[in-house]
MARDO-734940 format. One record per residue (C-alpha): x, y, z; residue in one letter; residue number from 1. Coordinates in Angstrom, 3 decimals, always signed. Last residue first. Layout:
BEGIN
<r x="X" y="Y" z="Z" rest="A" nr="NUM"/>
...
REM end
This chain:
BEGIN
<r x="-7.514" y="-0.826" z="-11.971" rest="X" nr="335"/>
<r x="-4.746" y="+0.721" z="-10.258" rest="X" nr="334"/>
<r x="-6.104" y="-0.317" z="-6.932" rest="X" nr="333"/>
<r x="-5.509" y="-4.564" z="-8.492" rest="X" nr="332"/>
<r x="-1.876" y="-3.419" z="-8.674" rest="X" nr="331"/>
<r x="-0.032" y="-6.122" z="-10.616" rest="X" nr="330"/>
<r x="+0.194" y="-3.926" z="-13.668" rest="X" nr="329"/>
<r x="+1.766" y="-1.466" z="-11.936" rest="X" nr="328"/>
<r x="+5.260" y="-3.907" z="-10.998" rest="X" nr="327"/>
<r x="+5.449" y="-4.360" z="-14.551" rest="X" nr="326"/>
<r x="+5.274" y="-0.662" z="-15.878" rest="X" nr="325"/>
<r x="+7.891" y="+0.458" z="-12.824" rest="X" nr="324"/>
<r x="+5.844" y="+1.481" z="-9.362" rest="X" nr="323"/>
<r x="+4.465" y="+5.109" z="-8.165" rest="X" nr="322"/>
<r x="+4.144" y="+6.288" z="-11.485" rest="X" nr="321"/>
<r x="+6.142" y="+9.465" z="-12.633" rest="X" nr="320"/>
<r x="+5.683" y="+13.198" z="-12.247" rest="X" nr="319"/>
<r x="+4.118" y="+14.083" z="-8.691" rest="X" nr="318"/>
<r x="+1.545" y="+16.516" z="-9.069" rest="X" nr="317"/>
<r x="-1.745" y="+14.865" z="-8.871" rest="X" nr="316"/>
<r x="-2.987" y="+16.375" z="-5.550" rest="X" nr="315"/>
<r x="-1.194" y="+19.771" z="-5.444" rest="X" nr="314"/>
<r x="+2.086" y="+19.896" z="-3.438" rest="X" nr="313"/>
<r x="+2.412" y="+23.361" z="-2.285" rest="X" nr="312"/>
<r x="-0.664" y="+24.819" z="-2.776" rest="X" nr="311"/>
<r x="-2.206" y="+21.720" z="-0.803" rest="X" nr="310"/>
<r x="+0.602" y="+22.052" z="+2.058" rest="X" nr="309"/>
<r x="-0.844" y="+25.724" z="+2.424" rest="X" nr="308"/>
<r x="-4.339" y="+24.816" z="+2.407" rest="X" nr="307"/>
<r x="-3.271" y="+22.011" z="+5.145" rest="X" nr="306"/>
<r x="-1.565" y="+24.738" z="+6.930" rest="X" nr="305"/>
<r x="-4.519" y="+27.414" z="+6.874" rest="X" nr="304"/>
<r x="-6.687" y="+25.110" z="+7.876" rest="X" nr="303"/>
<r x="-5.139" y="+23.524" z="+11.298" rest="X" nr="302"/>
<r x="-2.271" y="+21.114" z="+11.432" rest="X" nr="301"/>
<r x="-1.231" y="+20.245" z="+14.522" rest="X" nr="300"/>
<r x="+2.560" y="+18.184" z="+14.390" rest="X" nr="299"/>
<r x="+3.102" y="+16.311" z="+18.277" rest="X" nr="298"/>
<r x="+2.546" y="+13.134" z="+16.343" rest="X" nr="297"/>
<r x="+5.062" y="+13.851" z="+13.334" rest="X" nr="296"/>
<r x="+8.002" y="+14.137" z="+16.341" rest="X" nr="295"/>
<r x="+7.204" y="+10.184" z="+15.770" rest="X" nr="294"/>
<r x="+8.868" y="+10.550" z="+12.429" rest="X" nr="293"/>
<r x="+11.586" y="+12.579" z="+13.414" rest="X" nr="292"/>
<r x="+12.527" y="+9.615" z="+16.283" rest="X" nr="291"/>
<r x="+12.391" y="+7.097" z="+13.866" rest="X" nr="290"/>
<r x="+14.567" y="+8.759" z="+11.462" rest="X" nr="289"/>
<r x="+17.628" y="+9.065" z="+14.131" rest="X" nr="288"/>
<r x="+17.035" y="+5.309" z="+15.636" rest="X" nr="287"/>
<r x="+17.537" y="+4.428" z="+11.914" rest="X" nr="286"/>
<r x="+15.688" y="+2.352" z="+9.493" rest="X" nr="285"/>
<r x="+12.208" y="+4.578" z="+9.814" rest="X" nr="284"/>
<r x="+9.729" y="+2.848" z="+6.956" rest="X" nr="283"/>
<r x="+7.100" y="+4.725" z="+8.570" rest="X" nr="282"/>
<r x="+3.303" y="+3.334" z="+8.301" rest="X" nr="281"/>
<r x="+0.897" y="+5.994" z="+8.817" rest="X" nr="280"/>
<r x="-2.479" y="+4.676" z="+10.457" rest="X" nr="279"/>
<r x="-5.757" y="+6.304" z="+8.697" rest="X" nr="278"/>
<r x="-8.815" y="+5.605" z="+10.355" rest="X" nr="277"/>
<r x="-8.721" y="+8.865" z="+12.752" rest="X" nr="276"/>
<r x="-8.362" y="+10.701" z="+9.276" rest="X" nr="275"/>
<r x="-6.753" y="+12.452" z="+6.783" rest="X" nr="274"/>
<r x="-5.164" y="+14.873" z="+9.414" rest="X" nr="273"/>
<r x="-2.536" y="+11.500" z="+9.842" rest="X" nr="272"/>
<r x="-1.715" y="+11.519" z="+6.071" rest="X" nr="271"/>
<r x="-0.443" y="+15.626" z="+6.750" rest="X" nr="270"/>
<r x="+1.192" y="+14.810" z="+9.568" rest="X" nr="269"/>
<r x="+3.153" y="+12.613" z="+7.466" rest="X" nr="268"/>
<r x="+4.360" y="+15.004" z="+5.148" rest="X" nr="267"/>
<r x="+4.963" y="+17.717" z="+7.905" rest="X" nr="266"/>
<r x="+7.313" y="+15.749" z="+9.964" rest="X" nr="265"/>
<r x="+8.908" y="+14.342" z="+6.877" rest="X" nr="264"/>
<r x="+9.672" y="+18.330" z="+5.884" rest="X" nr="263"/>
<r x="+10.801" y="+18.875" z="+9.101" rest="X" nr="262"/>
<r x="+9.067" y="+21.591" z="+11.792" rest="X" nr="261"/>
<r x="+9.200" y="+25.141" z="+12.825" rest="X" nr="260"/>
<r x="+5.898" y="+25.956" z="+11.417" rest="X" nr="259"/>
<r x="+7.376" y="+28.155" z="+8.411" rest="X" nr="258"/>
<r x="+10.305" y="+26.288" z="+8.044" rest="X" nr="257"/>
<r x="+7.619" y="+23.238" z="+7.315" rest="X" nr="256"/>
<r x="+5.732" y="+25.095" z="+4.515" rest="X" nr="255"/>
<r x="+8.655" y="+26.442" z="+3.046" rest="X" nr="254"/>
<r x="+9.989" y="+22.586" z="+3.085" rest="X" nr="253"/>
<r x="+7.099" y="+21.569" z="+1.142" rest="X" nr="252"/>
<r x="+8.018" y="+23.723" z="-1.889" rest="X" nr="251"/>
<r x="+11.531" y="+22.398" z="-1.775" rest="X" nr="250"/>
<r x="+9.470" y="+19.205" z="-1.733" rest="X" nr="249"/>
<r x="+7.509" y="+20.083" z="-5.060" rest="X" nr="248"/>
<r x="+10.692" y="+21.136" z="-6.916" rest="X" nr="247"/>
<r x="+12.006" y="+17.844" z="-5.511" rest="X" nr="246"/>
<r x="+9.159" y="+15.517" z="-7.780" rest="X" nr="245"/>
<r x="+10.563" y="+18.259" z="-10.768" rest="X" nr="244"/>
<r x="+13.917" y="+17.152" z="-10.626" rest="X" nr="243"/>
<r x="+13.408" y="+13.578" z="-9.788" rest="X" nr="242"/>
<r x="+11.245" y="+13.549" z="-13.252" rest="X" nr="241"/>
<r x="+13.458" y="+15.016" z="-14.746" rest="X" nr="240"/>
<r x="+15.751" y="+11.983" z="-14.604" rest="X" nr="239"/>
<r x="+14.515" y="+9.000" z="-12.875" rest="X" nr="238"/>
<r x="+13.354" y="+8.725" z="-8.901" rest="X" nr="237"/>
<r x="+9.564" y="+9.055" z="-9.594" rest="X" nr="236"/>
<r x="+10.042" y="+5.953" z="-12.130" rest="X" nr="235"/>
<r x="+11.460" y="+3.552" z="-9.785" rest="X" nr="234"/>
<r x="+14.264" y="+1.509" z="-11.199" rest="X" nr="233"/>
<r x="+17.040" y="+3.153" z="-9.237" rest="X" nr="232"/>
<r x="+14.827" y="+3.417" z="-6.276" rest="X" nr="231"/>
<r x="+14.229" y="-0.304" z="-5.593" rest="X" nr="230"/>
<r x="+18.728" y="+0.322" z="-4.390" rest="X" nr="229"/>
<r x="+20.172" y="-2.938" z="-5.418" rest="X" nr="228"/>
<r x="+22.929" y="-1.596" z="-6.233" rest="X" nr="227"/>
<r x="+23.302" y="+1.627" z="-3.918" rest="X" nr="226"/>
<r x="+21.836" y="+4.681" z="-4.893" rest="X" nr="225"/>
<r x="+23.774" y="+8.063" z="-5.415" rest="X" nr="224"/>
<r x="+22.295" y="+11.550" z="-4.777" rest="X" nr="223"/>
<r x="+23.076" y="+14.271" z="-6.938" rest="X" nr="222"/>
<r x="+18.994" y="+15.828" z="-6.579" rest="X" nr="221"/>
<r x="+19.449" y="+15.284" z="-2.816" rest="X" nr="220"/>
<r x="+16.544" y="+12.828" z="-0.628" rest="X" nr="219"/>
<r x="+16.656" y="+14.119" z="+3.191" rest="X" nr="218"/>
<r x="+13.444" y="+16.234" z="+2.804" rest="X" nr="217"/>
<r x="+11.666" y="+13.145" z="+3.495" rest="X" nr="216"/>
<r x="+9.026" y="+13.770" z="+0.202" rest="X" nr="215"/>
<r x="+11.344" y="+11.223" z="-1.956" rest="X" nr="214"/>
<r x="+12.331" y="+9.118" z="+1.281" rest="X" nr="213"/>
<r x="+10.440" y="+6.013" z="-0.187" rest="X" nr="212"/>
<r x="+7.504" y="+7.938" z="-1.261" rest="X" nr="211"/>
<r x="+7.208" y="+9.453" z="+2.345" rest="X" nr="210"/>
<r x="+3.891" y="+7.931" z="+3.310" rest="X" nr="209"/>
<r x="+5.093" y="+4.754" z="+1.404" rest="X" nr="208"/>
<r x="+2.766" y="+2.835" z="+3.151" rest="X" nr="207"/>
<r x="-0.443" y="+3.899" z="+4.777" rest="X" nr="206"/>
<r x="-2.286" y="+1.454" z="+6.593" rest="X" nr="205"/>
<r x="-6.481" y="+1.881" z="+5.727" rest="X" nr="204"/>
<r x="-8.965" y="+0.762" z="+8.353" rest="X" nr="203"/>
<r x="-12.276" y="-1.095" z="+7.094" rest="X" nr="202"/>
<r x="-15.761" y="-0.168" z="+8.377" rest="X" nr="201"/>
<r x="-17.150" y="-0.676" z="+4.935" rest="X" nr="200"/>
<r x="-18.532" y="+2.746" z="+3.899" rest="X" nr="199"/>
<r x="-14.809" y="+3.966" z="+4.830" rest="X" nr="198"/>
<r x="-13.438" y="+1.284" z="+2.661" rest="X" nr="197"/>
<r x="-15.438" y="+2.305" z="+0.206" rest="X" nr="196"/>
<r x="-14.678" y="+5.832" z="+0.742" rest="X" nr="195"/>
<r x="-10.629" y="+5.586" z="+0.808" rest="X" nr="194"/>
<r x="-10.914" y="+3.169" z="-2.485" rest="X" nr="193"/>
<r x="-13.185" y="+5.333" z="-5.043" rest="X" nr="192"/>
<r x="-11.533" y="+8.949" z="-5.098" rest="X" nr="191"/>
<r x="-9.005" y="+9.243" z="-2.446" rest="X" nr="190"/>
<r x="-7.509" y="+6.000" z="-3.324" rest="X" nr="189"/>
<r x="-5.098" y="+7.483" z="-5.930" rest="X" nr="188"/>
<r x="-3.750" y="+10.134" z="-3.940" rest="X" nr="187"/>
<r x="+0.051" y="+8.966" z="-3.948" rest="X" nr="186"/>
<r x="+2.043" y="+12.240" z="-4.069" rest="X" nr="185"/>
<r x="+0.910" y="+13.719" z="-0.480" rest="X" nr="184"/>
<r x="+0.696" y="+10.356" z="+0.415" rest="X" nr="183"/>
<r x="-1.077" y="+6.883" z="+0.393" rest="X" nr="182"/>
<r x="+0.210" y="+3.567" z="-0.719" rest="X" nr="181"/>
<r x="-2.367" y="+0.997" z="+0.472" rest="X" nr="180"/>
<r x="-2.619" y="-1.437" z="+3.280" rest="X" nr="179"/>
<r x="-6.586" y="-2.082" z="+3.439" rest="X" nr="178"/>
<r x="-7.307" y="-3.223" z="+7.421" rest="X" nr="177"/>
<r x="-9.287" y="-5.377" z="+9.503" rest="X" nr="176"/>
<r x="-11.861" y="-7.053" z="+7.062" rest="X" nr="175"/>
<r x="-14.345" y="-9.374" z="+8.325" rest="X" nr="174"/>
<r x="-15.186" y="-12.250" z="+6.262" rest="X" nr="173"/>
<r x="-16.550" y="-13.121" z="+2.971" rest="X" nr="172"/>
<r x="-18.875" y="-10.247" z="+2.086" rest="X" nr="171"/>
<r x="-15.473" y="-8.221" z="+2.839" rest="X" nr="170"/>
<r x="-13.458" y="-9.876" z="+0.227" rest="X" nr="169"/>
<r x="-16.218" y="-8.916" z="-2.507" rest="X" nr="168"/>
<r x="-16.500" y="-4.826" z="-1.710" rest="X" nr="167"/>
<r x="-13.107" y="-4.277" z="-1.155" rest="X" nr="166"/>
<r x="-12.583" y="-6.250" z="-4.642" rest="X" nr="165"/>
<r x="-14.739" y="-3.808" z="-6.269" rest="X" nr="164"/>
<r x="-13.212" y="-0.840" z="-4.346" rest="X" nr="163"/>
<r x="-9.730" y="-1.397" z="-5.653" rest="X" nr="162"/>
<r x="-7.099" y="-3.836" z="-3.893" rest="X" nr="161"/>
<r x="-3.436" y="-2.464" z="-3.108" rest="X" nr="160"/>
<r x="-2.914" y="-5.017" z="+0.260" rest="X" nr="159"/>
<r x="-5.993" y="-6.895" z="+2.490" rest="X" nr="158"/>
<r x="-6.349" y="-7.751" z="+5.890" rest="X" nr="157"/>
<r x="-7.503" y="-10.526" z="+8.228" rest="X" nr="156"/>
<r x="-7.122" y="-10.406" z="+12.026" rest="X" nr="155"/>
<r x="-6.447" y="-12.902" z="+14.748" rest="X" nr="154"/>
<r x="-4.248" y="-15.012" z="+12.953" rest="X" nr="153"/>
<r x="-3.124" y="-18.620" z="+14.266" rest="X" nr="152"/>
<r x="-6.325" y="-19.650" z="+16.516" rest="X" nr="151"/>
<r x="-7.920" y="-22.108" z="+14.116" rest="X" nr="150"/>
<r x="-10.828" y="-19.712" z="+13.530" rest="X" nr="149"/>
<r x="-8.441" y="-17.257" z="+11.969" rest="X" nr="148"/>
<r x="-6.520" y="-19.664" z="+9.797" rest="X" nr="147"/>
<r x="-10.145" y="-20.403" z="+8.321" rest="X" nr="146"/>
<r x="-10.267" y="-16.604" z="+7.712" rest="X" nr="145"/>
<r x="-6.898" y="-16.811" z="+5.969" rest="X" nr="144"/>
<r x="-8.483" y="-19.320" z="+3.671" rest="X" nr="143"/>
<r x="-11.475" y="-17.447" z="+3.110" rest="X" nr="142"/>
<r x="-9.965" y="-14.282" z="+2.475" rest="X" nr="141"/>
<r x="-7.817" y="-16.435" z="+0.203" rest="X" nr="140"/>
<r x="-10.806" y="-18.018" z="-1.503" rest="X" nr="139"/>
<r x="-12.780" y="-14.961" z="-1.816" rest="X" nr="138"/>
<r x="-9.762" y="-13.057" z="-3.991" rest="X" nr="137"/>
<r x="-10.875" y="-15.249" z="-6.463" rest="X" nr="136"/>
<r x="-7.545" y="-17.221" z="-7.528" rest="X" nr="135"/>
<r x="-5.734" y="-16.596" z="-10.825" rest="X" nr="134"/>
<r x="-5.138" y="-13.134" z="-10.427" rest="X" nr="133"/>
<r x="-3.428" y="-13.819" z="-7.483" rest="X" nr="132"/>
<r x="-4.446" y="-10.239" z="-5.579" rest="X" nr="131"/>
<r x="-1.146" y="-8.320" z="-4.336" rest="X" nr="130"/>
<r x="+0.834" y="-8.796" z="-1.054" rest="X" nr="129"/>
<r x="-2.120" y="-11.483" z="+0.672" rest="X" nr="128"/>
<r x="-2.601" y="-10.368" z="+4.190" rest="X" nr="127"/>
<r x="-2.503" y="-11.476" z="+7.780" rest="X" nr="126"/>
<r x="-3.141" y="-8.886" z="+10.421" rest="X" nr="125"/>
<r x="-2.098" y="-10.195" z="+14.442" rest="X" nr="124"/>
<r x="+0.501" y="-13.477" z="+13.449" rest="X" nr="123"/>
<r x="-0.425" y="-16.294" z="+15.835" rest="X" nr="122"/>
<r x="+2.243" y="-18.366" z="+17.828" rest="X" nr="121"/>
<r x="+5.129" y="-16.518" z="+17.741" rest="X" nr="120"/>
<r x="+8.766" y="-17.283" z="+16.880" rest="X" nr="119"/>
<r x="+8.508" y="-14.528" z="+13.647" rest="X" nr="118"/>
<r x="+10.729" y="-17.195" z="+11.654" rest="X" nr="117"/>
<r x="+8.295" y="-20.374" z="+12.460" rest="X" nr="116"/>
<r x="+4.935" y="-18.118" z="+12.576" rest="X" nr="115"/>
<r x="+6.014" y="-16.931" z="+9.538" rest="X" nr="114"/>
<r x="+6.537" y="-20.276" z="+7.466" rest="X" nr="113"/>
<r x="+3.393" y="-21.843" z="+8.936" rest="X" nr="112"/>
<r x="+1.392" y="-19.051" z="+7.368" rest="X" nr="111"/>
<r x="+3.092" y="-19.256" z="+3.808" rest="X" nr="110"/>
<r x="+1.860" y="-22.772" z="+3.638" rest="X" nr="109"/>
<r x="-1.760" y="-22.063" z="+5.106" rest="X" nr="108"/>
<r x="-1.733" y="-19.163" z="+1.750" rest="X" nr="107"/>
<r x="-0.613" y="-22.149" z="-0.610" rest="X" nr="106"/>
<r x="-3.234" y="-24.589" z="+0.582" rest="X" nr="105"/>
<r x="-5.841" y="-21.813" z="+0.079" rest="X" nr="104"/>
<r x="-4.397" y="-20.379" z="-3.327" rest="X" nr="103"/>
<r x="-3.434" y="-16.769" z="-3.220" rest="X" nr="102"/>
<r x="+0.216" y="-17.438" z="-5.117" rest="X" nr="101"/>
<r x="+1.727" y="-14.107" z="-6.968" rest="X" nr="100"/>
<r x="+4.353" y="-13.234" z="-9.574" rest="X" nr="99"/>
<r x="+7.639" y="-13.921" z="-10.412" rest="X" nr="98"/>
<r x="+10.135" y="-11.515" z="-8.726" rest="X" nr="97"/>
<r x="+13.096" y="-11.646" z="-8.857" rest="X" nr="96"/>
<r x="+15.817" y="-11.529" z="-6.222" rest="X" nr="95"/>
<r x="+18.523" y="-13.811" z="-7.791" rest="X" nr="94"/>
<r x="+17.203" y="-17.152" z="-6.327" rest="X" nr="93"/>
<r x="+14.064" y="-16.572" z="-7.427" rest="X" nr="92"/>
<r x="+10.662" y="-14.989" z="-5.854" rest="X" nr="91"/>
<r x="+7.176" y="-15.763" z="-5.459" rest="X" nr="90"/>
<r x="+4.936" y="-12.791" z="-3.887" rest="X" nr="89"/>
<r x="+2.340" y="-14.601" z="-1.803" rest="X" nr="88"/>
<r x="+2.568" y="-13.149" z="+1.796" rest="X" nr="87"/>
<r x="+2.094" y="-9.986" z="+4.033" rest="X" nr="86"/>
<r x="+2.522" y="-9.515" z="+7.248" rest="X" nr="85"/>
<r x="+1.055" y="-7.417" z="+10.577" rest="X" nr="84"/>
<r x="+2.669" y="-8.225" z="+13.512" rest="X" nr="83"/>
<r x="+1.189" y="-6.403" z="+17.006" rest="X" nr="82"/>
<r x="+3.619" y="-5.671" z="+19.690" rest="X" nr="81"/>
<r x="+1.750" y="-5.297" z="+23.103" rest="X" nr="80"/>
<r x="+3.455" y="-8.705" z="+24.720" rest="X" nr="79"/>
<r x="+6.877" y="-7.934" z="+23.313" rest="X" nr="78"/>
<r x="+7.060" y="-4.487" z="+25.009" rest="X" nr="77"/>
<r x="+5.596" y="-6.514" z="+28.250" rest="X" nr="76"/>
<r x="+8.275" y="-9.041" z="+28.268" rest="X" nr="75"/>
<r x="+11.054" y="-6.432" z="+27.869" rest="X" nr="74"/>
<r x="+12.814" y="-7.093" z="+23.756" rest="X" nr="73"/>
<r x="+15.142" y="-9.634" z="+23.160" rest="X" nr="72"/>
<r x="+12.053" y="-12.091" z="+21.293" rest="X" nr="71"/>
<r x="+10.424" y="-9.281" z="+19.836" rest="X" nr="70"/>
<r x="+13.868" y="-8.435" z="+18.426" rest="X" nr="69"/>
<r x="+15.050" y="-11.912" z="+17.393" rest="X" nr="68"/>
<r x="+11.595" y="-12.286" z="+16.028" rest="X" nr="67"/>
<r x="+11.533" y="-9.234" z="+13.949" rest="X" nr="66"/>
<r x="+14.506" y="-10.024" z="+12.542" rest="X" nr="65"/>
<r x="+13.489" y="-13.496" z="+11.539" rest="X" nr="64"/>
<r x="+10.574" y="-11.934" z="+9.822" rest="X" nr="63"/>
<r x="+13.018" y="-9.267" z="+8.091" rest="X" nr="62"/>
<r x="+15.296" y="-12.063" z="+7.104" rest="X" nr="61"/>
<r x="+12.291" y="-14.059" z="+5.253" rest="X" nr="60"/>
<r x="+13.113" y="-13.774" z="+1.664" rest="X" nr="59"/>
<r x="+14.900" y="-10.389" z="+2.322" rest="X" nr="58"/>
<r x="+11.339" y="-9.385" z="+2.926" rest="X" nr="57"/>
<r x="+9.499" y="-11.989" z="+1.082" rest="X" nr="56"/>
<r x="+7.245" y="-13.106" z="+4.455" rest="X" nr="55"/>
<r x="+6.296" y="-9.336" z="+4.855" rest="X" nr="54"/>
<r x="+6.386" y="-6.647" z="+7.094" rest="X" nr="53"/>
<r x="+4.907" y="-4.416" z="+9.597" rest="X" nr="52"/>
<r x="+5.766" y="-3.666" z="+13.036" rest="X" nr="51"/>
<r x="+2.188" y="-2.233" z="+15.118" rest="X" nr="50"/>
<r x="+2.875" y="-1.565" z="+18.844" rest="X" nr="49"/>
<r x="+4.858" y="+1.552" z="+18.698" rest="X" nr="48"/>
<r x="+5.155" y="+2.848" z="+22.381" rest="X" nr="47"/>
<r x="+8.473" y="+4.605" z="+22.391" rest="X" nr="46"/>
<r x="+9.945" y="+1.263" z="+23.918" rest="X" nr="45"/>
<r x="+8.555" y="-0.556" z="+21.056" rest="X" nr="44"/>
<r x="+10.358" y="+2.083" z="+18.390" rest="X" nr="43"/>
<r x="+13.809" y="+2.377" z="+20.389" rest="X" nr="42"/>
<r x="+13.796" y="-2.159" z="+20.106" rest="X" nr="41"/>
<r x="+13.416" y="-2.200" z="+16.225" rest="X" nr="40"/>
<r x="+15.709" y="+0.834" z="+15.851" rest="X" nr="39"/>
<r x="+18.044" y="-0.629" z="+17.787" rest="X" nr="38"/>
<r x="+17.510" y="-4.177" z="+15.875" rest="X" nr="37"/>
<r x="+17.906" y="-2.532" z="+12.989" rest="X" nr="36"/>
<r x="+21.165" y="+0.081" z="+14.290" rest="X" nr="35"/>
<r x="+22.621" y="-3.760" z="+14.739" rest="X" nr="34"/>
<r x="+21.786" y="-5.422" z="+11.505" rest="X" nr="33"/>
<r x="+22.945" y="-1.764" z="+9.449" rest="X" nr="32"/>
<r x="+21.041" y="-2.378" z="+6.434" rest="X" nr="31"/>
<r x="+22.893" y="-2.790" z="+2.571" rest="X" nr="30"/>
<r x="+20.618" y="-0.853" z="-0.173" rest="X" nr="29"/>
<r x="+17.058" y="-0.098" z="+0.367" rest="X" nr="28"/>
<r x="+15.051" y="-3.301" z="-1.804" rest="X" nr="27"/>
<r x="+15.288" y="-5.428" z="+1.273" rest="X" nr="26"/>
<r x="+15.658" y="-6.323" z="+5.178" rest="X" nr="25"/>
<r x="+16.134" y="-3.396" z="+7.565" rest="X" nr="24"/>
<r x="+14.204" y="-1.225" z="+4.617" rest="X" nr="23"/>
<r x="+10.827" y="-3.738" z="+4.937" rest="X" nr="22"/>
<r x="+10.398" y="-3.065" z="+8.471" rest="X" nr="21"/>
<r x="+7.449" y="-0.652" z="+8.250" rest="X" nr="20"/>
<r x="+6.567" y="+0.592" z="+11.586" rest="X" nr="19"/>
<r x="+3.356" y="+1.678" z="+12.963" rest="X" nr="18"/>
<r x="+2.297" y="+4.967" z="+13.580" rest="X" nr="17"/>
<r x="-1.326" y="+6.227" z="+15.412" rest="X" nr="16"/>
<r x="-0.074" y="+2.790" z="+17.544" rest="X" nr="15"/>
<r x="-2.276" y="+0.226" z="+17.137" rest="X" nr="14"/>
<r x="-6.268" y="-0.581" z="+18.335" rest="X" nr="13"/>
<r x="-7.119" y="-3.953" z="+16.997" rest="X" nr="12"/>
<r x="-9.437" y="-4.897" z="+14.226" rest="X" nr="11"/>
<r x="-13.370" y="-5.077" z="+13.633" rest="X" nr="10"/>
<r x="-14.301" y="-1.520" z="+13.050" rest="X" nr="9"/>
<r x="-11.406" y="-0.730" z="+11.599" rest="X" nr="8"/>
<r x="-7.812" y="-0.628" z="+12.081" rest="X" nr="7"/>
<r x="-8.494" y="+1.417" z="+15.611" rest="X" nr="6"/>
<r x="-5.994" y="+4.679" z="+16.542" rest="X" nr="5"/>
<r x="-3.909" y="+4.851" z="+19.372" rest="X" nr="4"/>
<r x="-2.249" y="+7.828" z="+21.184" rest="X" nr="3"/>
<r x="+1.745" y="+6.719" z="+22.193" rest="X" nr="2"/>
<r x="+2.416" y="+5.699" z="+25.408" rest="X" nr="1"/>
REM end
């Protein structure tokens, strides 16, 4: 078994890392089904208990994928998984993206969709992608809490809100968890969101605690992205900007070779020393990955390392946003 960690004062204890299916499914390139499924299956049987992912996930192929593999997986692996998902993005045909839907009728909608493709009957943390600007975040939370008292979610989170809108979902209902992008490049919520939530009682879920593979030590300067690749539009991943975000890991890697470990190893080690309420998320796609990432739990980092890891990769160095101009301006923790 793997050490746990609680979301919160009012959620479930998880896994100290959960998974992040989104890769098997969308926005990664082509995924290998079968090596997902394997991965899927290796990370339960490890002692993972927390699979994350979302209803527009391949437009609801990562759901069904996590059903076929809760669903082929040893009774009692399947009975400690925990689902965590988030809903509301609107798509098209072609893959766009058109905004975001937090109205009550809308979020119950999305709800009966999941439970159908995940082949469950409740889903564990249910949370809105982004905040509809358009709807008061205290009607979703209260939507998703009325989905609570009916017996079909057992936990309400939230995704990339600020403080303020910590603050007003919260006075609504109980909060489980804040999913946010956090990493050794991705600071942003160190400074209003990590201590409100903190102040709250509310777990944070890291995503993105590898910037998409950009702090792995996998990621090469020459490397070429698939169509379809999220990473070709991304600003960290463009030009000299890549150049100088892989200075900083070449940095990290001295740091690593030093202790004996991986660069990924050491990146999320370094999320999990930020706190017994912090719960990495690893977007692992590969029975390979997921077993470096796990090595992360067996990673001490005393002083001297995390003051070495801070040389290396100062807060506020990474060059580039974390998301493309029009993907930013949806983030209600960018505001």
């Amino acid at each position: 078994m793997l050490p746990t960690r609680p979301l919160g004062t009012t959620g479930p204890a998880v896994s100290a890392l959960g998974l992040g299916c989104m890769g098997m499914s969308a926005l990664y390139g082509e995924a290998d089904r079968a090596e997902s499924l394997a991965t899927l299956h290796a990370a339960l049987e490890a002692g993972v208990t927390l699979l994350d992912t979302g209803d527009f996930y391949g437009m609801g192929h990562n759901e069904l994928l996590i059903g076929e593999a809760l669903r082929t997986a040893p009774a009692a692996l399947r009975e400690r998984a925990l689902t965590s998902v988030k809903f509301g993005a609107l798509r098209t045909v072609e893959g766009g993206f058109t905004g975001y839907d937090g109205r009550p009728a809308a979020v119950k909608n999305f709800a009966a969709y999941s439970l159908q493709r995940l082949g469950t009957d409740h889903i564990d943390v249910y949370r809105i992608a982004r905040v509809d600007p358009d709807v008061p975040i205290e009607e979703t939370v209260g939507a998703i809490a009325e989905l609570v008292e009916a017996g079909h979610v057992r936990h309400i989170g939230l995704s990339e809100v600020g403080a303020d809108t910590l603050r007003r979902a919260a006075a609504v209902a109980p909060i489980a968890d804040l999913q946010i992008e956090y990493s050794l490049v991705s600071r942003g919520i160190e400074e209003k969101i990590l201590p409100a939530a903190r102040e709250l009682g509310i777990g944070v879920t890291a995503y993105g605690v590898l910037s998409r593979g950009l702090i792995s030590g996998h990621f090469t300067r020459d490397r070429a992205l698939a169509p379809g690749d999220f990473r070709g539009m991304s600003p960290r991943f463009q030009g000299e900007n890549l150049h100088r975000n892989l200075d900083l890991v070449d940095r990290l890697r001295a740091v690593a070779e030093a202790k004996g470990v991986s660069v990924a190893q050491t990146a999320i080690a370094w999320v999990l020393a930020q706190g017994d309420d912090i719960v990495p998320l690893v977007g692992a796609r590969t029975r390979a990955r997921l077993t470096e990432a796990l090595g992360a739990l067996d990673v001490t980092l005393d002083a001297a390392d995390l003051a070495a890891i801070e040389e290396a990769v100062p807060a506020g160095a990474a060059a580039g946003e974390r998301y493309p101009a029009a993907q930013m301006a949806h983030l209600d923790s960018e505001h």
